[in-house]
N, C-alpha and C positions, 0 to 999 in steps of 0.2 A: 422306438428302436426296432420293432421288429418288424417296421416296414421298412428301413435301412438292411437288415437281415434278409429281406426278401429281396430285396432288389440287385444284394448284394450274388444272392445266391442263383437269380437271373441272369444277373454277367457272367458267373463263373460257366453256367449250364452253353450260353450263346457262343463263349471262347469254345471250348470244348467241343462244341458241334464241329464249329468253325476247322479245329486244329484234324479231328480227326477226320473231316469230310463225310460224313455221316451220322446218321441219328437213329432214334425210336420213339414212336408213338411214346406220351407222355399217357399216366393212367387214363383213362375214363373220368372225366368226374360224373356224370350221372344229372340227378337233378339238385339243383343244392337250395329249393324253396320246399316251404310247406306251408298251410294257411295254420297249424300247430306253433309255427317258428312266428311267421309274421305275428299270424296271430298271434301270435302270441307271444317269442323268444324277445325282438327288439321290443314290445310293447310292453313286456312284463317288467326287463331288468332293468332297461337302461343299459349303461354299458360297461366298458371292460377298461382297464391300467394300463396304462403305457409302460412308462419302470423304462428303467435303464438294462435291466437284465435281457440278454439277449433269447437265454433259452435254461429252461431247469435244469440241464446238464452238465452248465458249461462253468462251475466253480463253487465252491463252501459259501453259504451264507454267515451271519455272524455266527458266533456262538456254536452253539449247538445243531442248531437247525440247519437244515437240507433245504435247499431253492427247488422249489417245483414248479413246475410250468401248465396251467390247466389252458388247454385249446378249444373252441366252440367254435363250428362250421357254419356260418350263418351272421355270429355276432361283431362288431366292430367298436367292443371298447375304446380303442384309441383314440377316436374322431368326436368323444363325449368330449364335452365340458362341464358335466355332471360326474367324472368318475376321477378318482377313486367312491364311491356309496358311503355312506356313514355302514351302513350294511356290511359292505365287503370289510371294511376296516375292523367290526365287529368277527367276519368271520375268520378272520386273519386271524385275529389276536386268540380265536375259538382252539383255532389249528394248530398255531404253536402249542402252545401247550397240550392237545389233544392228538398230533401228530408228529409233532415237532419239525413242522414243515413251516416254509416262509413261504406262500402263494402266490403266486403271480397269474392275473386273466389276460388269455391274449382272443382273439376274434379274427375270423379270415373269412375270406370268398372262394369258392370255387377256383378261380383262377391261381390264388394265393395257395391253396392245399396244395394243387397239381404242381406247382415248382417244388413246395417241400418233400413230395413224395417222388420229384425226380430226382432228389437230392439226395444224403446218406442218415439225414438227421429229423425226427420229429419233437415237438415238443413230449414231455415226460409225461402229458394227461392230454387223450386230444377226445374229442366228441365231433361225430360225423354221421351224414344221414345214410340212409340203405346203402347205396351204392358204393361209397367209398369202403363200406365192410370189406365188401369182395377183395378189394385192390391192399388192404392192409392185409389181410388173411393169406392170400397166394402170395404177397411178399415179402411174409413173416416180418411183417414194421410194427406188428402186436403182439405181446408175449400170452400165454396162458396163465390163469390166475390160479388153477385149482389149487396147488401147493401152500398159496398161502391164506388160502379160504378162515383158517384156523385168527387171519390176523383182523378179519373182516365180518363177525357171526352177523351182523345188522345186515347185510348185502344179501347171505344166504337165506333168513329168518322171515326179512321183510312180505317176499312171495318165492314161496316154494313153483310158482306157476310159471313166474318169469323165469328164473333162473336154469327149469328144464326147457321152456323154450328157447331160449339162448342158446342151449348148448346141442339142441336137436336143429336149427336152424342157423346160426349165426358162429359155428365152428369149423366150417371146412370141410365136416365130415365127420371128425375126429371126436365130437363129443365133450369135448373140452370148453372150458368159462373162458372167454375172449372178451365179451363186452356185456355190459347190464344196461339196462334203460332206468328212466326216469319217472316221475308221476304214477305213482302205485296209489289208487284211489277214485272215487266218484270226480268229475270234471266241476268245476264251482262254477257257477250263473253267471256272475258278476254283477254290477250296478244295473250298468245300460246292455243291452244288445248289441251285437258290432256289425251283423249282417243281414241285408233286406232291405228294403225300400228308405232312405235316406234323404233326409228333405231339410232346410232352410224355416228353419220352425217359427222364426216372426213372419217369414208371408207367408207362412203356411195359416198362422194363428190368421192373419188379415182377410183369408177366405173363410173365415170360420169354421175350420177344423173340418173339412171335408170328408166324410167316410172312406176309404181305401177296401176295398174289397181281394182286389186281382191290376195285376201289373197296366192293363189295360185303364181303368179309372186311375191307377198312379200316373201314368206318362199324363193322363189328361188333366190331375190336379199341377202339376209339372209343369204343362203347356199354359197354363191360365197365370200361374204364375210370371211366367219368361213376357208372357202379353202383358203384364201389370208393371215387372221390373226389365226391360229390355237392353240396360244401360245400370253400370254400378255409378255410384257418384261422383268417379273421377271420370266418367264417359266411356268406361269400358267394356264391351260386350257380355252378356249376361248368356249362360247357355242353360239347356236343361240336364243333361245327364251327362257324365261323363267319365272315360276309364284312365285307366293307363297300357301301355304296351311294351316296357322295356324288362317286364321282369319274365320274359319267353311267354305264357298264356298267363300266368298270375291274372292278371287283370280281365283274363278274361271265362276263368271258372270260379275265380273266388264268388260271385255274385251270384252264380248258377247253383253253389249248395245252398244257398237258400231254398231249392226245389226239394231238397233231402237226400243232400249229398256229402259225401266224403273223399278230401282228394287220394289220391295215392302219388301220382305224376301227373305231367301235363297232360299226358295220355290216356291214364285212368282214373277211374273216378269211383268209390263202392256204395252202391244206393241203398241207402239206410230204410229209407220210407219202406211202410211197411212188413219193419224188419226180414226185408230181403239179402241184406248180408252178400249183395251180389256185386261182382265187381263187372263193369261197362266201359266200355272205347269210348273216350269222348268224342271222337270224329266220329265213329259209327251210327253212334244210338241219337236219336234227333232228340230226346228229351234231356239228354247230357246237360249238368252246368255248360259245357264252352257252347250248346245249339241253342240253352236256354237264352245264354249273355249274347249273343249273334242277333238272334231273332227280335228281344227286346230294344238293343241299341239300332236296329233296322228299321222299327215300328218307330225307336223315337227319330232318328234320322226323316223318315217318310210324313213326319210332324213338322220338320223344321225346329229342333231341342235338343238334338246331337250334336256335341263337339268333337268336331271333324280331326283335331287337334289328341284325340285320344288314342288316333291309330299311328302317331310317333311318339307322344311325349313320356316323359318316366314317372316315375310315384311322386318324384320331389315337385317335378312341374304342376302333377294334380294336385298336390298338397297349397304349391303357391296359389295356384286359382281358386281356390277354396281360399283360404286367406284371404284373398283380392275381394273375394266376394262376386266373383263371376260363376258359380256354381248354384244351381236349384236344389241338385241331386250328385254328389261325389259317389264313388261305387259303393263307399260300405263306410262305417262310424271311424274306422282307421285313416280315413285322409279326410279329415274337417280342417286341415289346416290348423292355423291357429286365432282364423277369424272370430272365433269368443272370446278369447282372452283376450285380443287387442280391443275388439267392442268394450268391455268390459272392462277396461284401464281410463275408460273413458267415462264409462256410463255402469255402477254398479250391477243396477237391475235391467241389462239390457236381454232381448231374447237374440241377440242376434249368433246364432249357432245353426248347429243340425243335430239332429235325433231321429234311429229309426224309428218308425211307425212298425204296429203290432200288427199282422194282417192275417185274417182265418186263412188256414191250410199251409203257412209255411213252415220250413224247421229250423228252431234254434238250434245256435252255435254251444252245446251244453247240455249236459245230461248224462252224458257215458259214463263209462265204468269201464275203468283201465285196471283191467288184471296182469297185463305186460307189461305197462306203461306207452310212454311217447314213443312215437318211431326215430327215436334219436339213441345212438349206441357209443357207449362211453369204453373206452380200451387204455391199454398201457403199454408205452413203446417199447418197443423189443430191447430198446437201447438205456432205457436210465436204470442210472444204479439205485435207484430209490425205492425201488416196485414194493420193500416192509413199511417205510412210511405211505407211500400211497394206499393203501391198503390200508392204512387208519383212517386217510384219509375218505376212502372209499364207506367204509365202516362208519364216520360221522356223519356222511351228508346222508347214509340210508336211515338215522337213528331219529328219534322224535325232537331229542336235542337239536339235531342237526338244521333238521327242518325249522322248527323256528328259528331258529339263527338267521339261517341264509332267506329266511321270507322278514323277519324280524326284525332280527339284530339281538344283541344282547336285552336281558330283564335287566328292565333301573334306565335304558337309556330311552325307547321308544312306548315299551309296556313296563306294565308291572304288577304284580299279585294284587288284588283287590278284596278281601274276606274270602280266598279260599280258590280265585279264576284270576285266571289273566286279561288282564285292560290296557289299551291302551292311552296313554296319559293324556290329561287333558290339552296340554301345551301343543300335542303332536295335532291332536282332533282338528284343534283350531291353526293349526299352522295348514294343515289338508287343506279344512277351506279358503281363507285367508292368505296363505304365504304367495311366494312368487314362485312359478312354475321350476324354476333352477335349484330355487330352497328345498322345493317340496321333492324335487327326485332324488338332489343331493342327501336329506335326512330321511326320507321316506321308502326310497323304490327298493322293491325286494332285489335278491341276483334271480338267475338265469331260472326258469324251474327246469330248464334242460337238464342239471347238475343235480338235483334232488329226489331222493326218493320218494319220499309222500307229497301228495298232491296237495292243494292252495287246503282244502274245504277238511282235509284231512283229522278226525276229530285226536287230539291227544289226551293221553293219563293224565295233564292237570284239567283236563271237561273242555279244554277253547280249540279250536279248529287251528292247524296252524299256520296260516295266514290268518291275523287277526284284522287286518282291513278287510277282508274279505267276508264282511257279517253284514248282513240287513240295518241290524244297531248301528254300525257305523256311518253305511250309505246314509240313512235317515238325518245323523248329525251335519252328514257335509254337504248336503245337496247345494249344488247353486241355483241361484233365479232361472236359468233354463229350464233346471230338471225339476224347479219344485212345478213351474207352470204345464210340464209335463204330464206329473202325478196330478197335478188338481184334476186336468182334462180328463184322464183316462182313472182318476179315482183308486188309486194305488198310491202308495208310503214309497216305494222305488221305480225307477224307470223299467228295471228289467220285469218287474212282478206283473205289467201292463201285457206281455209277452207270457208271461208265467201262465196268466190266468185262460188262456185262451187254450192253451196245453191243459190244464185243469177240465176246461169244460169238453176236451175232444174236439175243439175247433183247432186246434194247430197243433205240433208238433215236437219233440227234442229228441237228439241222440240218443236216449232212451228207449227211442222204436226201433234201433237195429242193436239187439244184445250181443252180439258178437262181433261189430264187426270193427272197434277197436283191438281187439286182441288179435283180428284178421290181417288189418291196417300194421300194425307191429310187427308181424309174424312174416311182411311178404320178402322175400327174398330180394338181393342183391340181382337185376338184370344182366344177363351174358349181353357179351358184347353183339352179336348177330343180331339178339331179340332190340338191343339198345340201337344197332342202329337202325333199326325197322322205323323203332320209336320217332328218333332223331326224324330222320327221313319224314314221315308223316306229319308230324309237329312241325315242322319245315312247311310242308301246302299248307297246312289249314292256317299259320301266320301269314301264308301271301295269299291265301284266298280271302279271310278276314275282312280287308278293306274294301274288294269288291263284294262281300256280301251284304255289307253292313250299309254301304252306297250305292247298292244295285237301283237302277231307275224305278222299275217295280216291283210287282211282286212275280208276274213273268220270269225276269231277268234273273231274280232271288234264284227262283227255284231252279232254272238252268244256271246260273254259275255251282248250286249245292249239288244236283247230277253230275256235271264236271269235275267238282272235289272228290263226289265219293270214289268217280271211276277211277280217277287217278291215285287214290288213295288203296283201292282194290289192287293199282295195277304195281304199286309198292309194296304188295306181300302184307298188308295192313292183317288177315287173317289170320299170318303163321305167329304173329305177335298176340291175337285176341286168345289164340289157342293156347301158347305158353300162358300168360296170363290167368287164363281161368283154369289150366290144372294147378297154378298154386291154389289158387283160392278153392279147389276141390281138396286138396291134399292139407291145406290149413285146417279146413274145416274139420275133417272126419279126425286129426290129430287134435283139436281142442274138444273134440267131443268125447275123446278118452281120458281127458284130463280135467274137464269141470265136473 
């Protein structure tokens, strides 16, 4: 329904231009990706309810209860065939009674916000990345919450740290609670690793497990592969490495934090390594994710291992070639396709999948410690009459209940007390390994952690973390034939601890080595529009420069088409952007050093 809503609310806007012969600029949306969301937001939850409800605003639910509408910038419930969650059903049923709110999830795009925000009406709960703050705040489409603080102590309580940042950054001015964030807590490991060197793990097993040192012996374990398998089964071309390019640069920084980075935008990037805490131009600085991703997919290109196919195709298309089985190397552990589990529908113990490889000197995705939490900011529209029930609402998801719920679900259906801790049941363990991927998201996948206050790893008053998938004990139970052949190899009980230990010994890295620079990351302000379109502007060449760098004939050619970028990047005031830029990140700084 609420893409009928939209669309609806398209025509109204196109009449309107039409009738009065004139227009305005439609907000900014800003950037609407983050490798936090990818990484994490569609990866984590699954997705969001359709409902016939148009909007929380718009009538009485039964009974007692108030229709509320919660909005996620990024997610697209609708389009699951996984959703409604046994989860969400759980958290519904939480709310009622806890808020006495009937929930509804809805999910948009960028393009989707920017109509409702030319419009007169928002959903009653909406969550939006930096940029769209701005655009709520100057158009008062967000109310102030302090007033009813009194109905929310869990929101106040959880971090005293966020809550003054918020209101010193993320007010207008005014000092005032507009919006809270998410994930208050240490960042949790996970099973496997999601970013770094990605490989094809039965031929990778067929060379005998080849040592990987540096990207350089990768591309070459890579190339020897593409010479063994040159052709999938059905006669399909096999390639070595490959991106995507539809999601603006996504595809092509996400693989460069692996050098010890952290995004902000397509534009910036904060380098952890070192705990530098320092924020960098991607197009400027040559050791950037996007010059890192450039010069490797160059290197492999000059191999003959690059899929040429990377500088138009979108995440869906890399995801199908990874499926097909035309893939060596997909960018990162998030587009494997679903080439295993079709293997595997076939052949139990097959290896045919992908898994990063642990390599000395890179940095894990994992480790920080989010005193602000995500850089994802939740508000309440200036318009619903509900703002005393949200506010419980607000109140639950910050509370220890809350969070296991919305990671969980209810005790007695997924876990349950076991002498004194919470477990989860055996029936669940074995449906993880065992079920069918639809079962398993259906009765398994937590919601959004956008929406939650404590983080996955988060330890609660009954002694269990609250995400209780999210344990070593559990990985251990579910591992499949890939990941056990994984661990025998590298001599590890889980895939990520192969990665762990190399951080242990000072050969490699985690978000741990820059102690600040989450809270930095959360803290950076809303772009004016000037500095944004500078941004726009530049992020514009280096996508049309992209292809000729990545296909340059040599390395000549390389390094005259990268002079070319920079000059013309110079000659777009790329400076008067690095400068605003880095007095936030001076002015973030010396503010979190008064407050830790």
């Amino acid at each position: 329904m609420k893409r009928k809503w939209i669309s609806l609310l398209l025509t109204m806007t196109m009449m309107a231009s039409m009738l009065t012969g004139c227009g305005g600029d439609a907000p900014s949306s800003g950037e609407s990706q983050s490798a936090d969301t990818g990484s994490s937001g569609a990866q984590e939850s699954g997705d969001s309810q359709g409902g016939e409800q148009e909007s929380g605003t718009s009538g009485e639910a039964d009974g007692d209860l108030v229709p509320v509408t919660w909005m996620i910038l990024g997610m697209d419930y609708e389009e699951s065939d996984t959703w409604p969650t046994e989860t969400f059903k759980d958290l519904q049923e939480a709310l009622r009674e806890y808020a006495g709110v009937e929930l509804t999830m809805e999910g948009c795009d960028a393009q989707e916000l920017d109509l409702l925000l030319a419009g007169s009406e928002l959903p009653d709960i909406i969550t939006v990345n930096r940029d769209y703050c701005n655009t709520l705040l100057t158009g008062k489409k967000v109310m102030k919450l302090d007033d009813y603080l009194d109905l929310a102590p869990n929101l106040e309580s959880l971090s005293a740290i966020r809550m003054a940042a918020m209101r010193k950054y993320y007010s207008n001015g005014d000092g005032g609670l507009y919006f809270w964030t998410p994930f208050i807590g240490k960042e949790p490991v996970g099973s496997e690793e999601w970013n770094g060197f990605t490989i094809r793990w039965d031929w990778y097993k067929e060379l005998g497990y080849p040592e990987v040192k540096d990207e350089d012996e990768f591309l070459d374990v890579v190339k020897r592969i593409v010479d063994n398998h040159p052709t999938t089964e059905n006669g399909d071309k096999v390639y070595g490495v490959a991106t995507f390019s539809d999601g603006s640069l996504w595809g092509w920084w996400a693989f460069g934090c692996f050098y010890g980075f952290h995004n902000l935008s397509d534009a910036y990037s904060i380098r952890i390594a070192d705990n530098a805490n320092e924020v960098v131009n991607n197009f400027t600085t040559m050791d950037s994710p996007v010059w890192h991703a450039i010069e490797y997919y160059y290197k492999a290109n000059q191999m003959g291992i690059f899929d040429p196919d990377s500088l138009t195709m979108k995440g869906e298309d890399l995801n199908a070639k990874a499926t097909n089985g035309q893939l060596v190397s997909p960018l990162c552990g998030w587009y494997k396709g679903s080439l295993y589990d079709n293997a595997r529908a076939e052949d139990p113990d097959t290896l045919a999948g992908y898994m990063v490889l642990p390599v000395e000197g890179q940095y894990n995705w994992d480790g920080a410690q989010f005193n602000i939490g995500w850089q994802f900011y939740t508000g309440v529209s200036a318009e619903t009459p509900y703002v005393e029930q949200i506010m419980k609402v607000f109140d639950y998801m910050n509370s220890e209940e809350g969070a296991r719920m919305a990671y969980m679900g209810k005790e007695g259906r997924v876990w349950e007390m076991v002498d004194g801790a919470p477990a989860i049941k055996e029936e669940y363990i074995d449906l993880k390994l065992n079920g069918d991927s639809k079962e398993i998201a259906q009765k398994t996948n937590s919601m959004a952690a956008h929406m939650i206050g404590l983080s996955h790893s988060a330890v609660l008053s009954d002694g269990g973390i609250a995400n209780l998938w999210n344990s070593p004990e559990i990985w251990k139970r579910t591992l499949t034939p890939l990941q056990q052949d994984f661990c025998e190899h590298y001599g590890v009980e889980v895939p990520s601890q192969a990665a762990q230990k190399l951080v242990e010994e000072g050969k490699a890295f985690d978000k741990s080595a820059g102690t600040m620079a989450q809270d930095v990351i959360a803290l950076m302000p809303g772009i004016p529009a000037d500095i944004s379109r500078i941004d726009t502007r530049c992020t514009d060449i280096m996508i049309k420069a992209i292809p000729n760098l990545v296909l340059a004939e040599d390395q000549a050619a390389f390094d005259r088409i990268k002079e070319e970028t920079l000059a013309e990047l110079e000659a777009a005031d790329i400076q008067t952007s690095i400068d605003w830029w880095s007095a936030q990140e001076k002015d973030i700084k010396e503010y979190l050093q008064t407050v830790e």
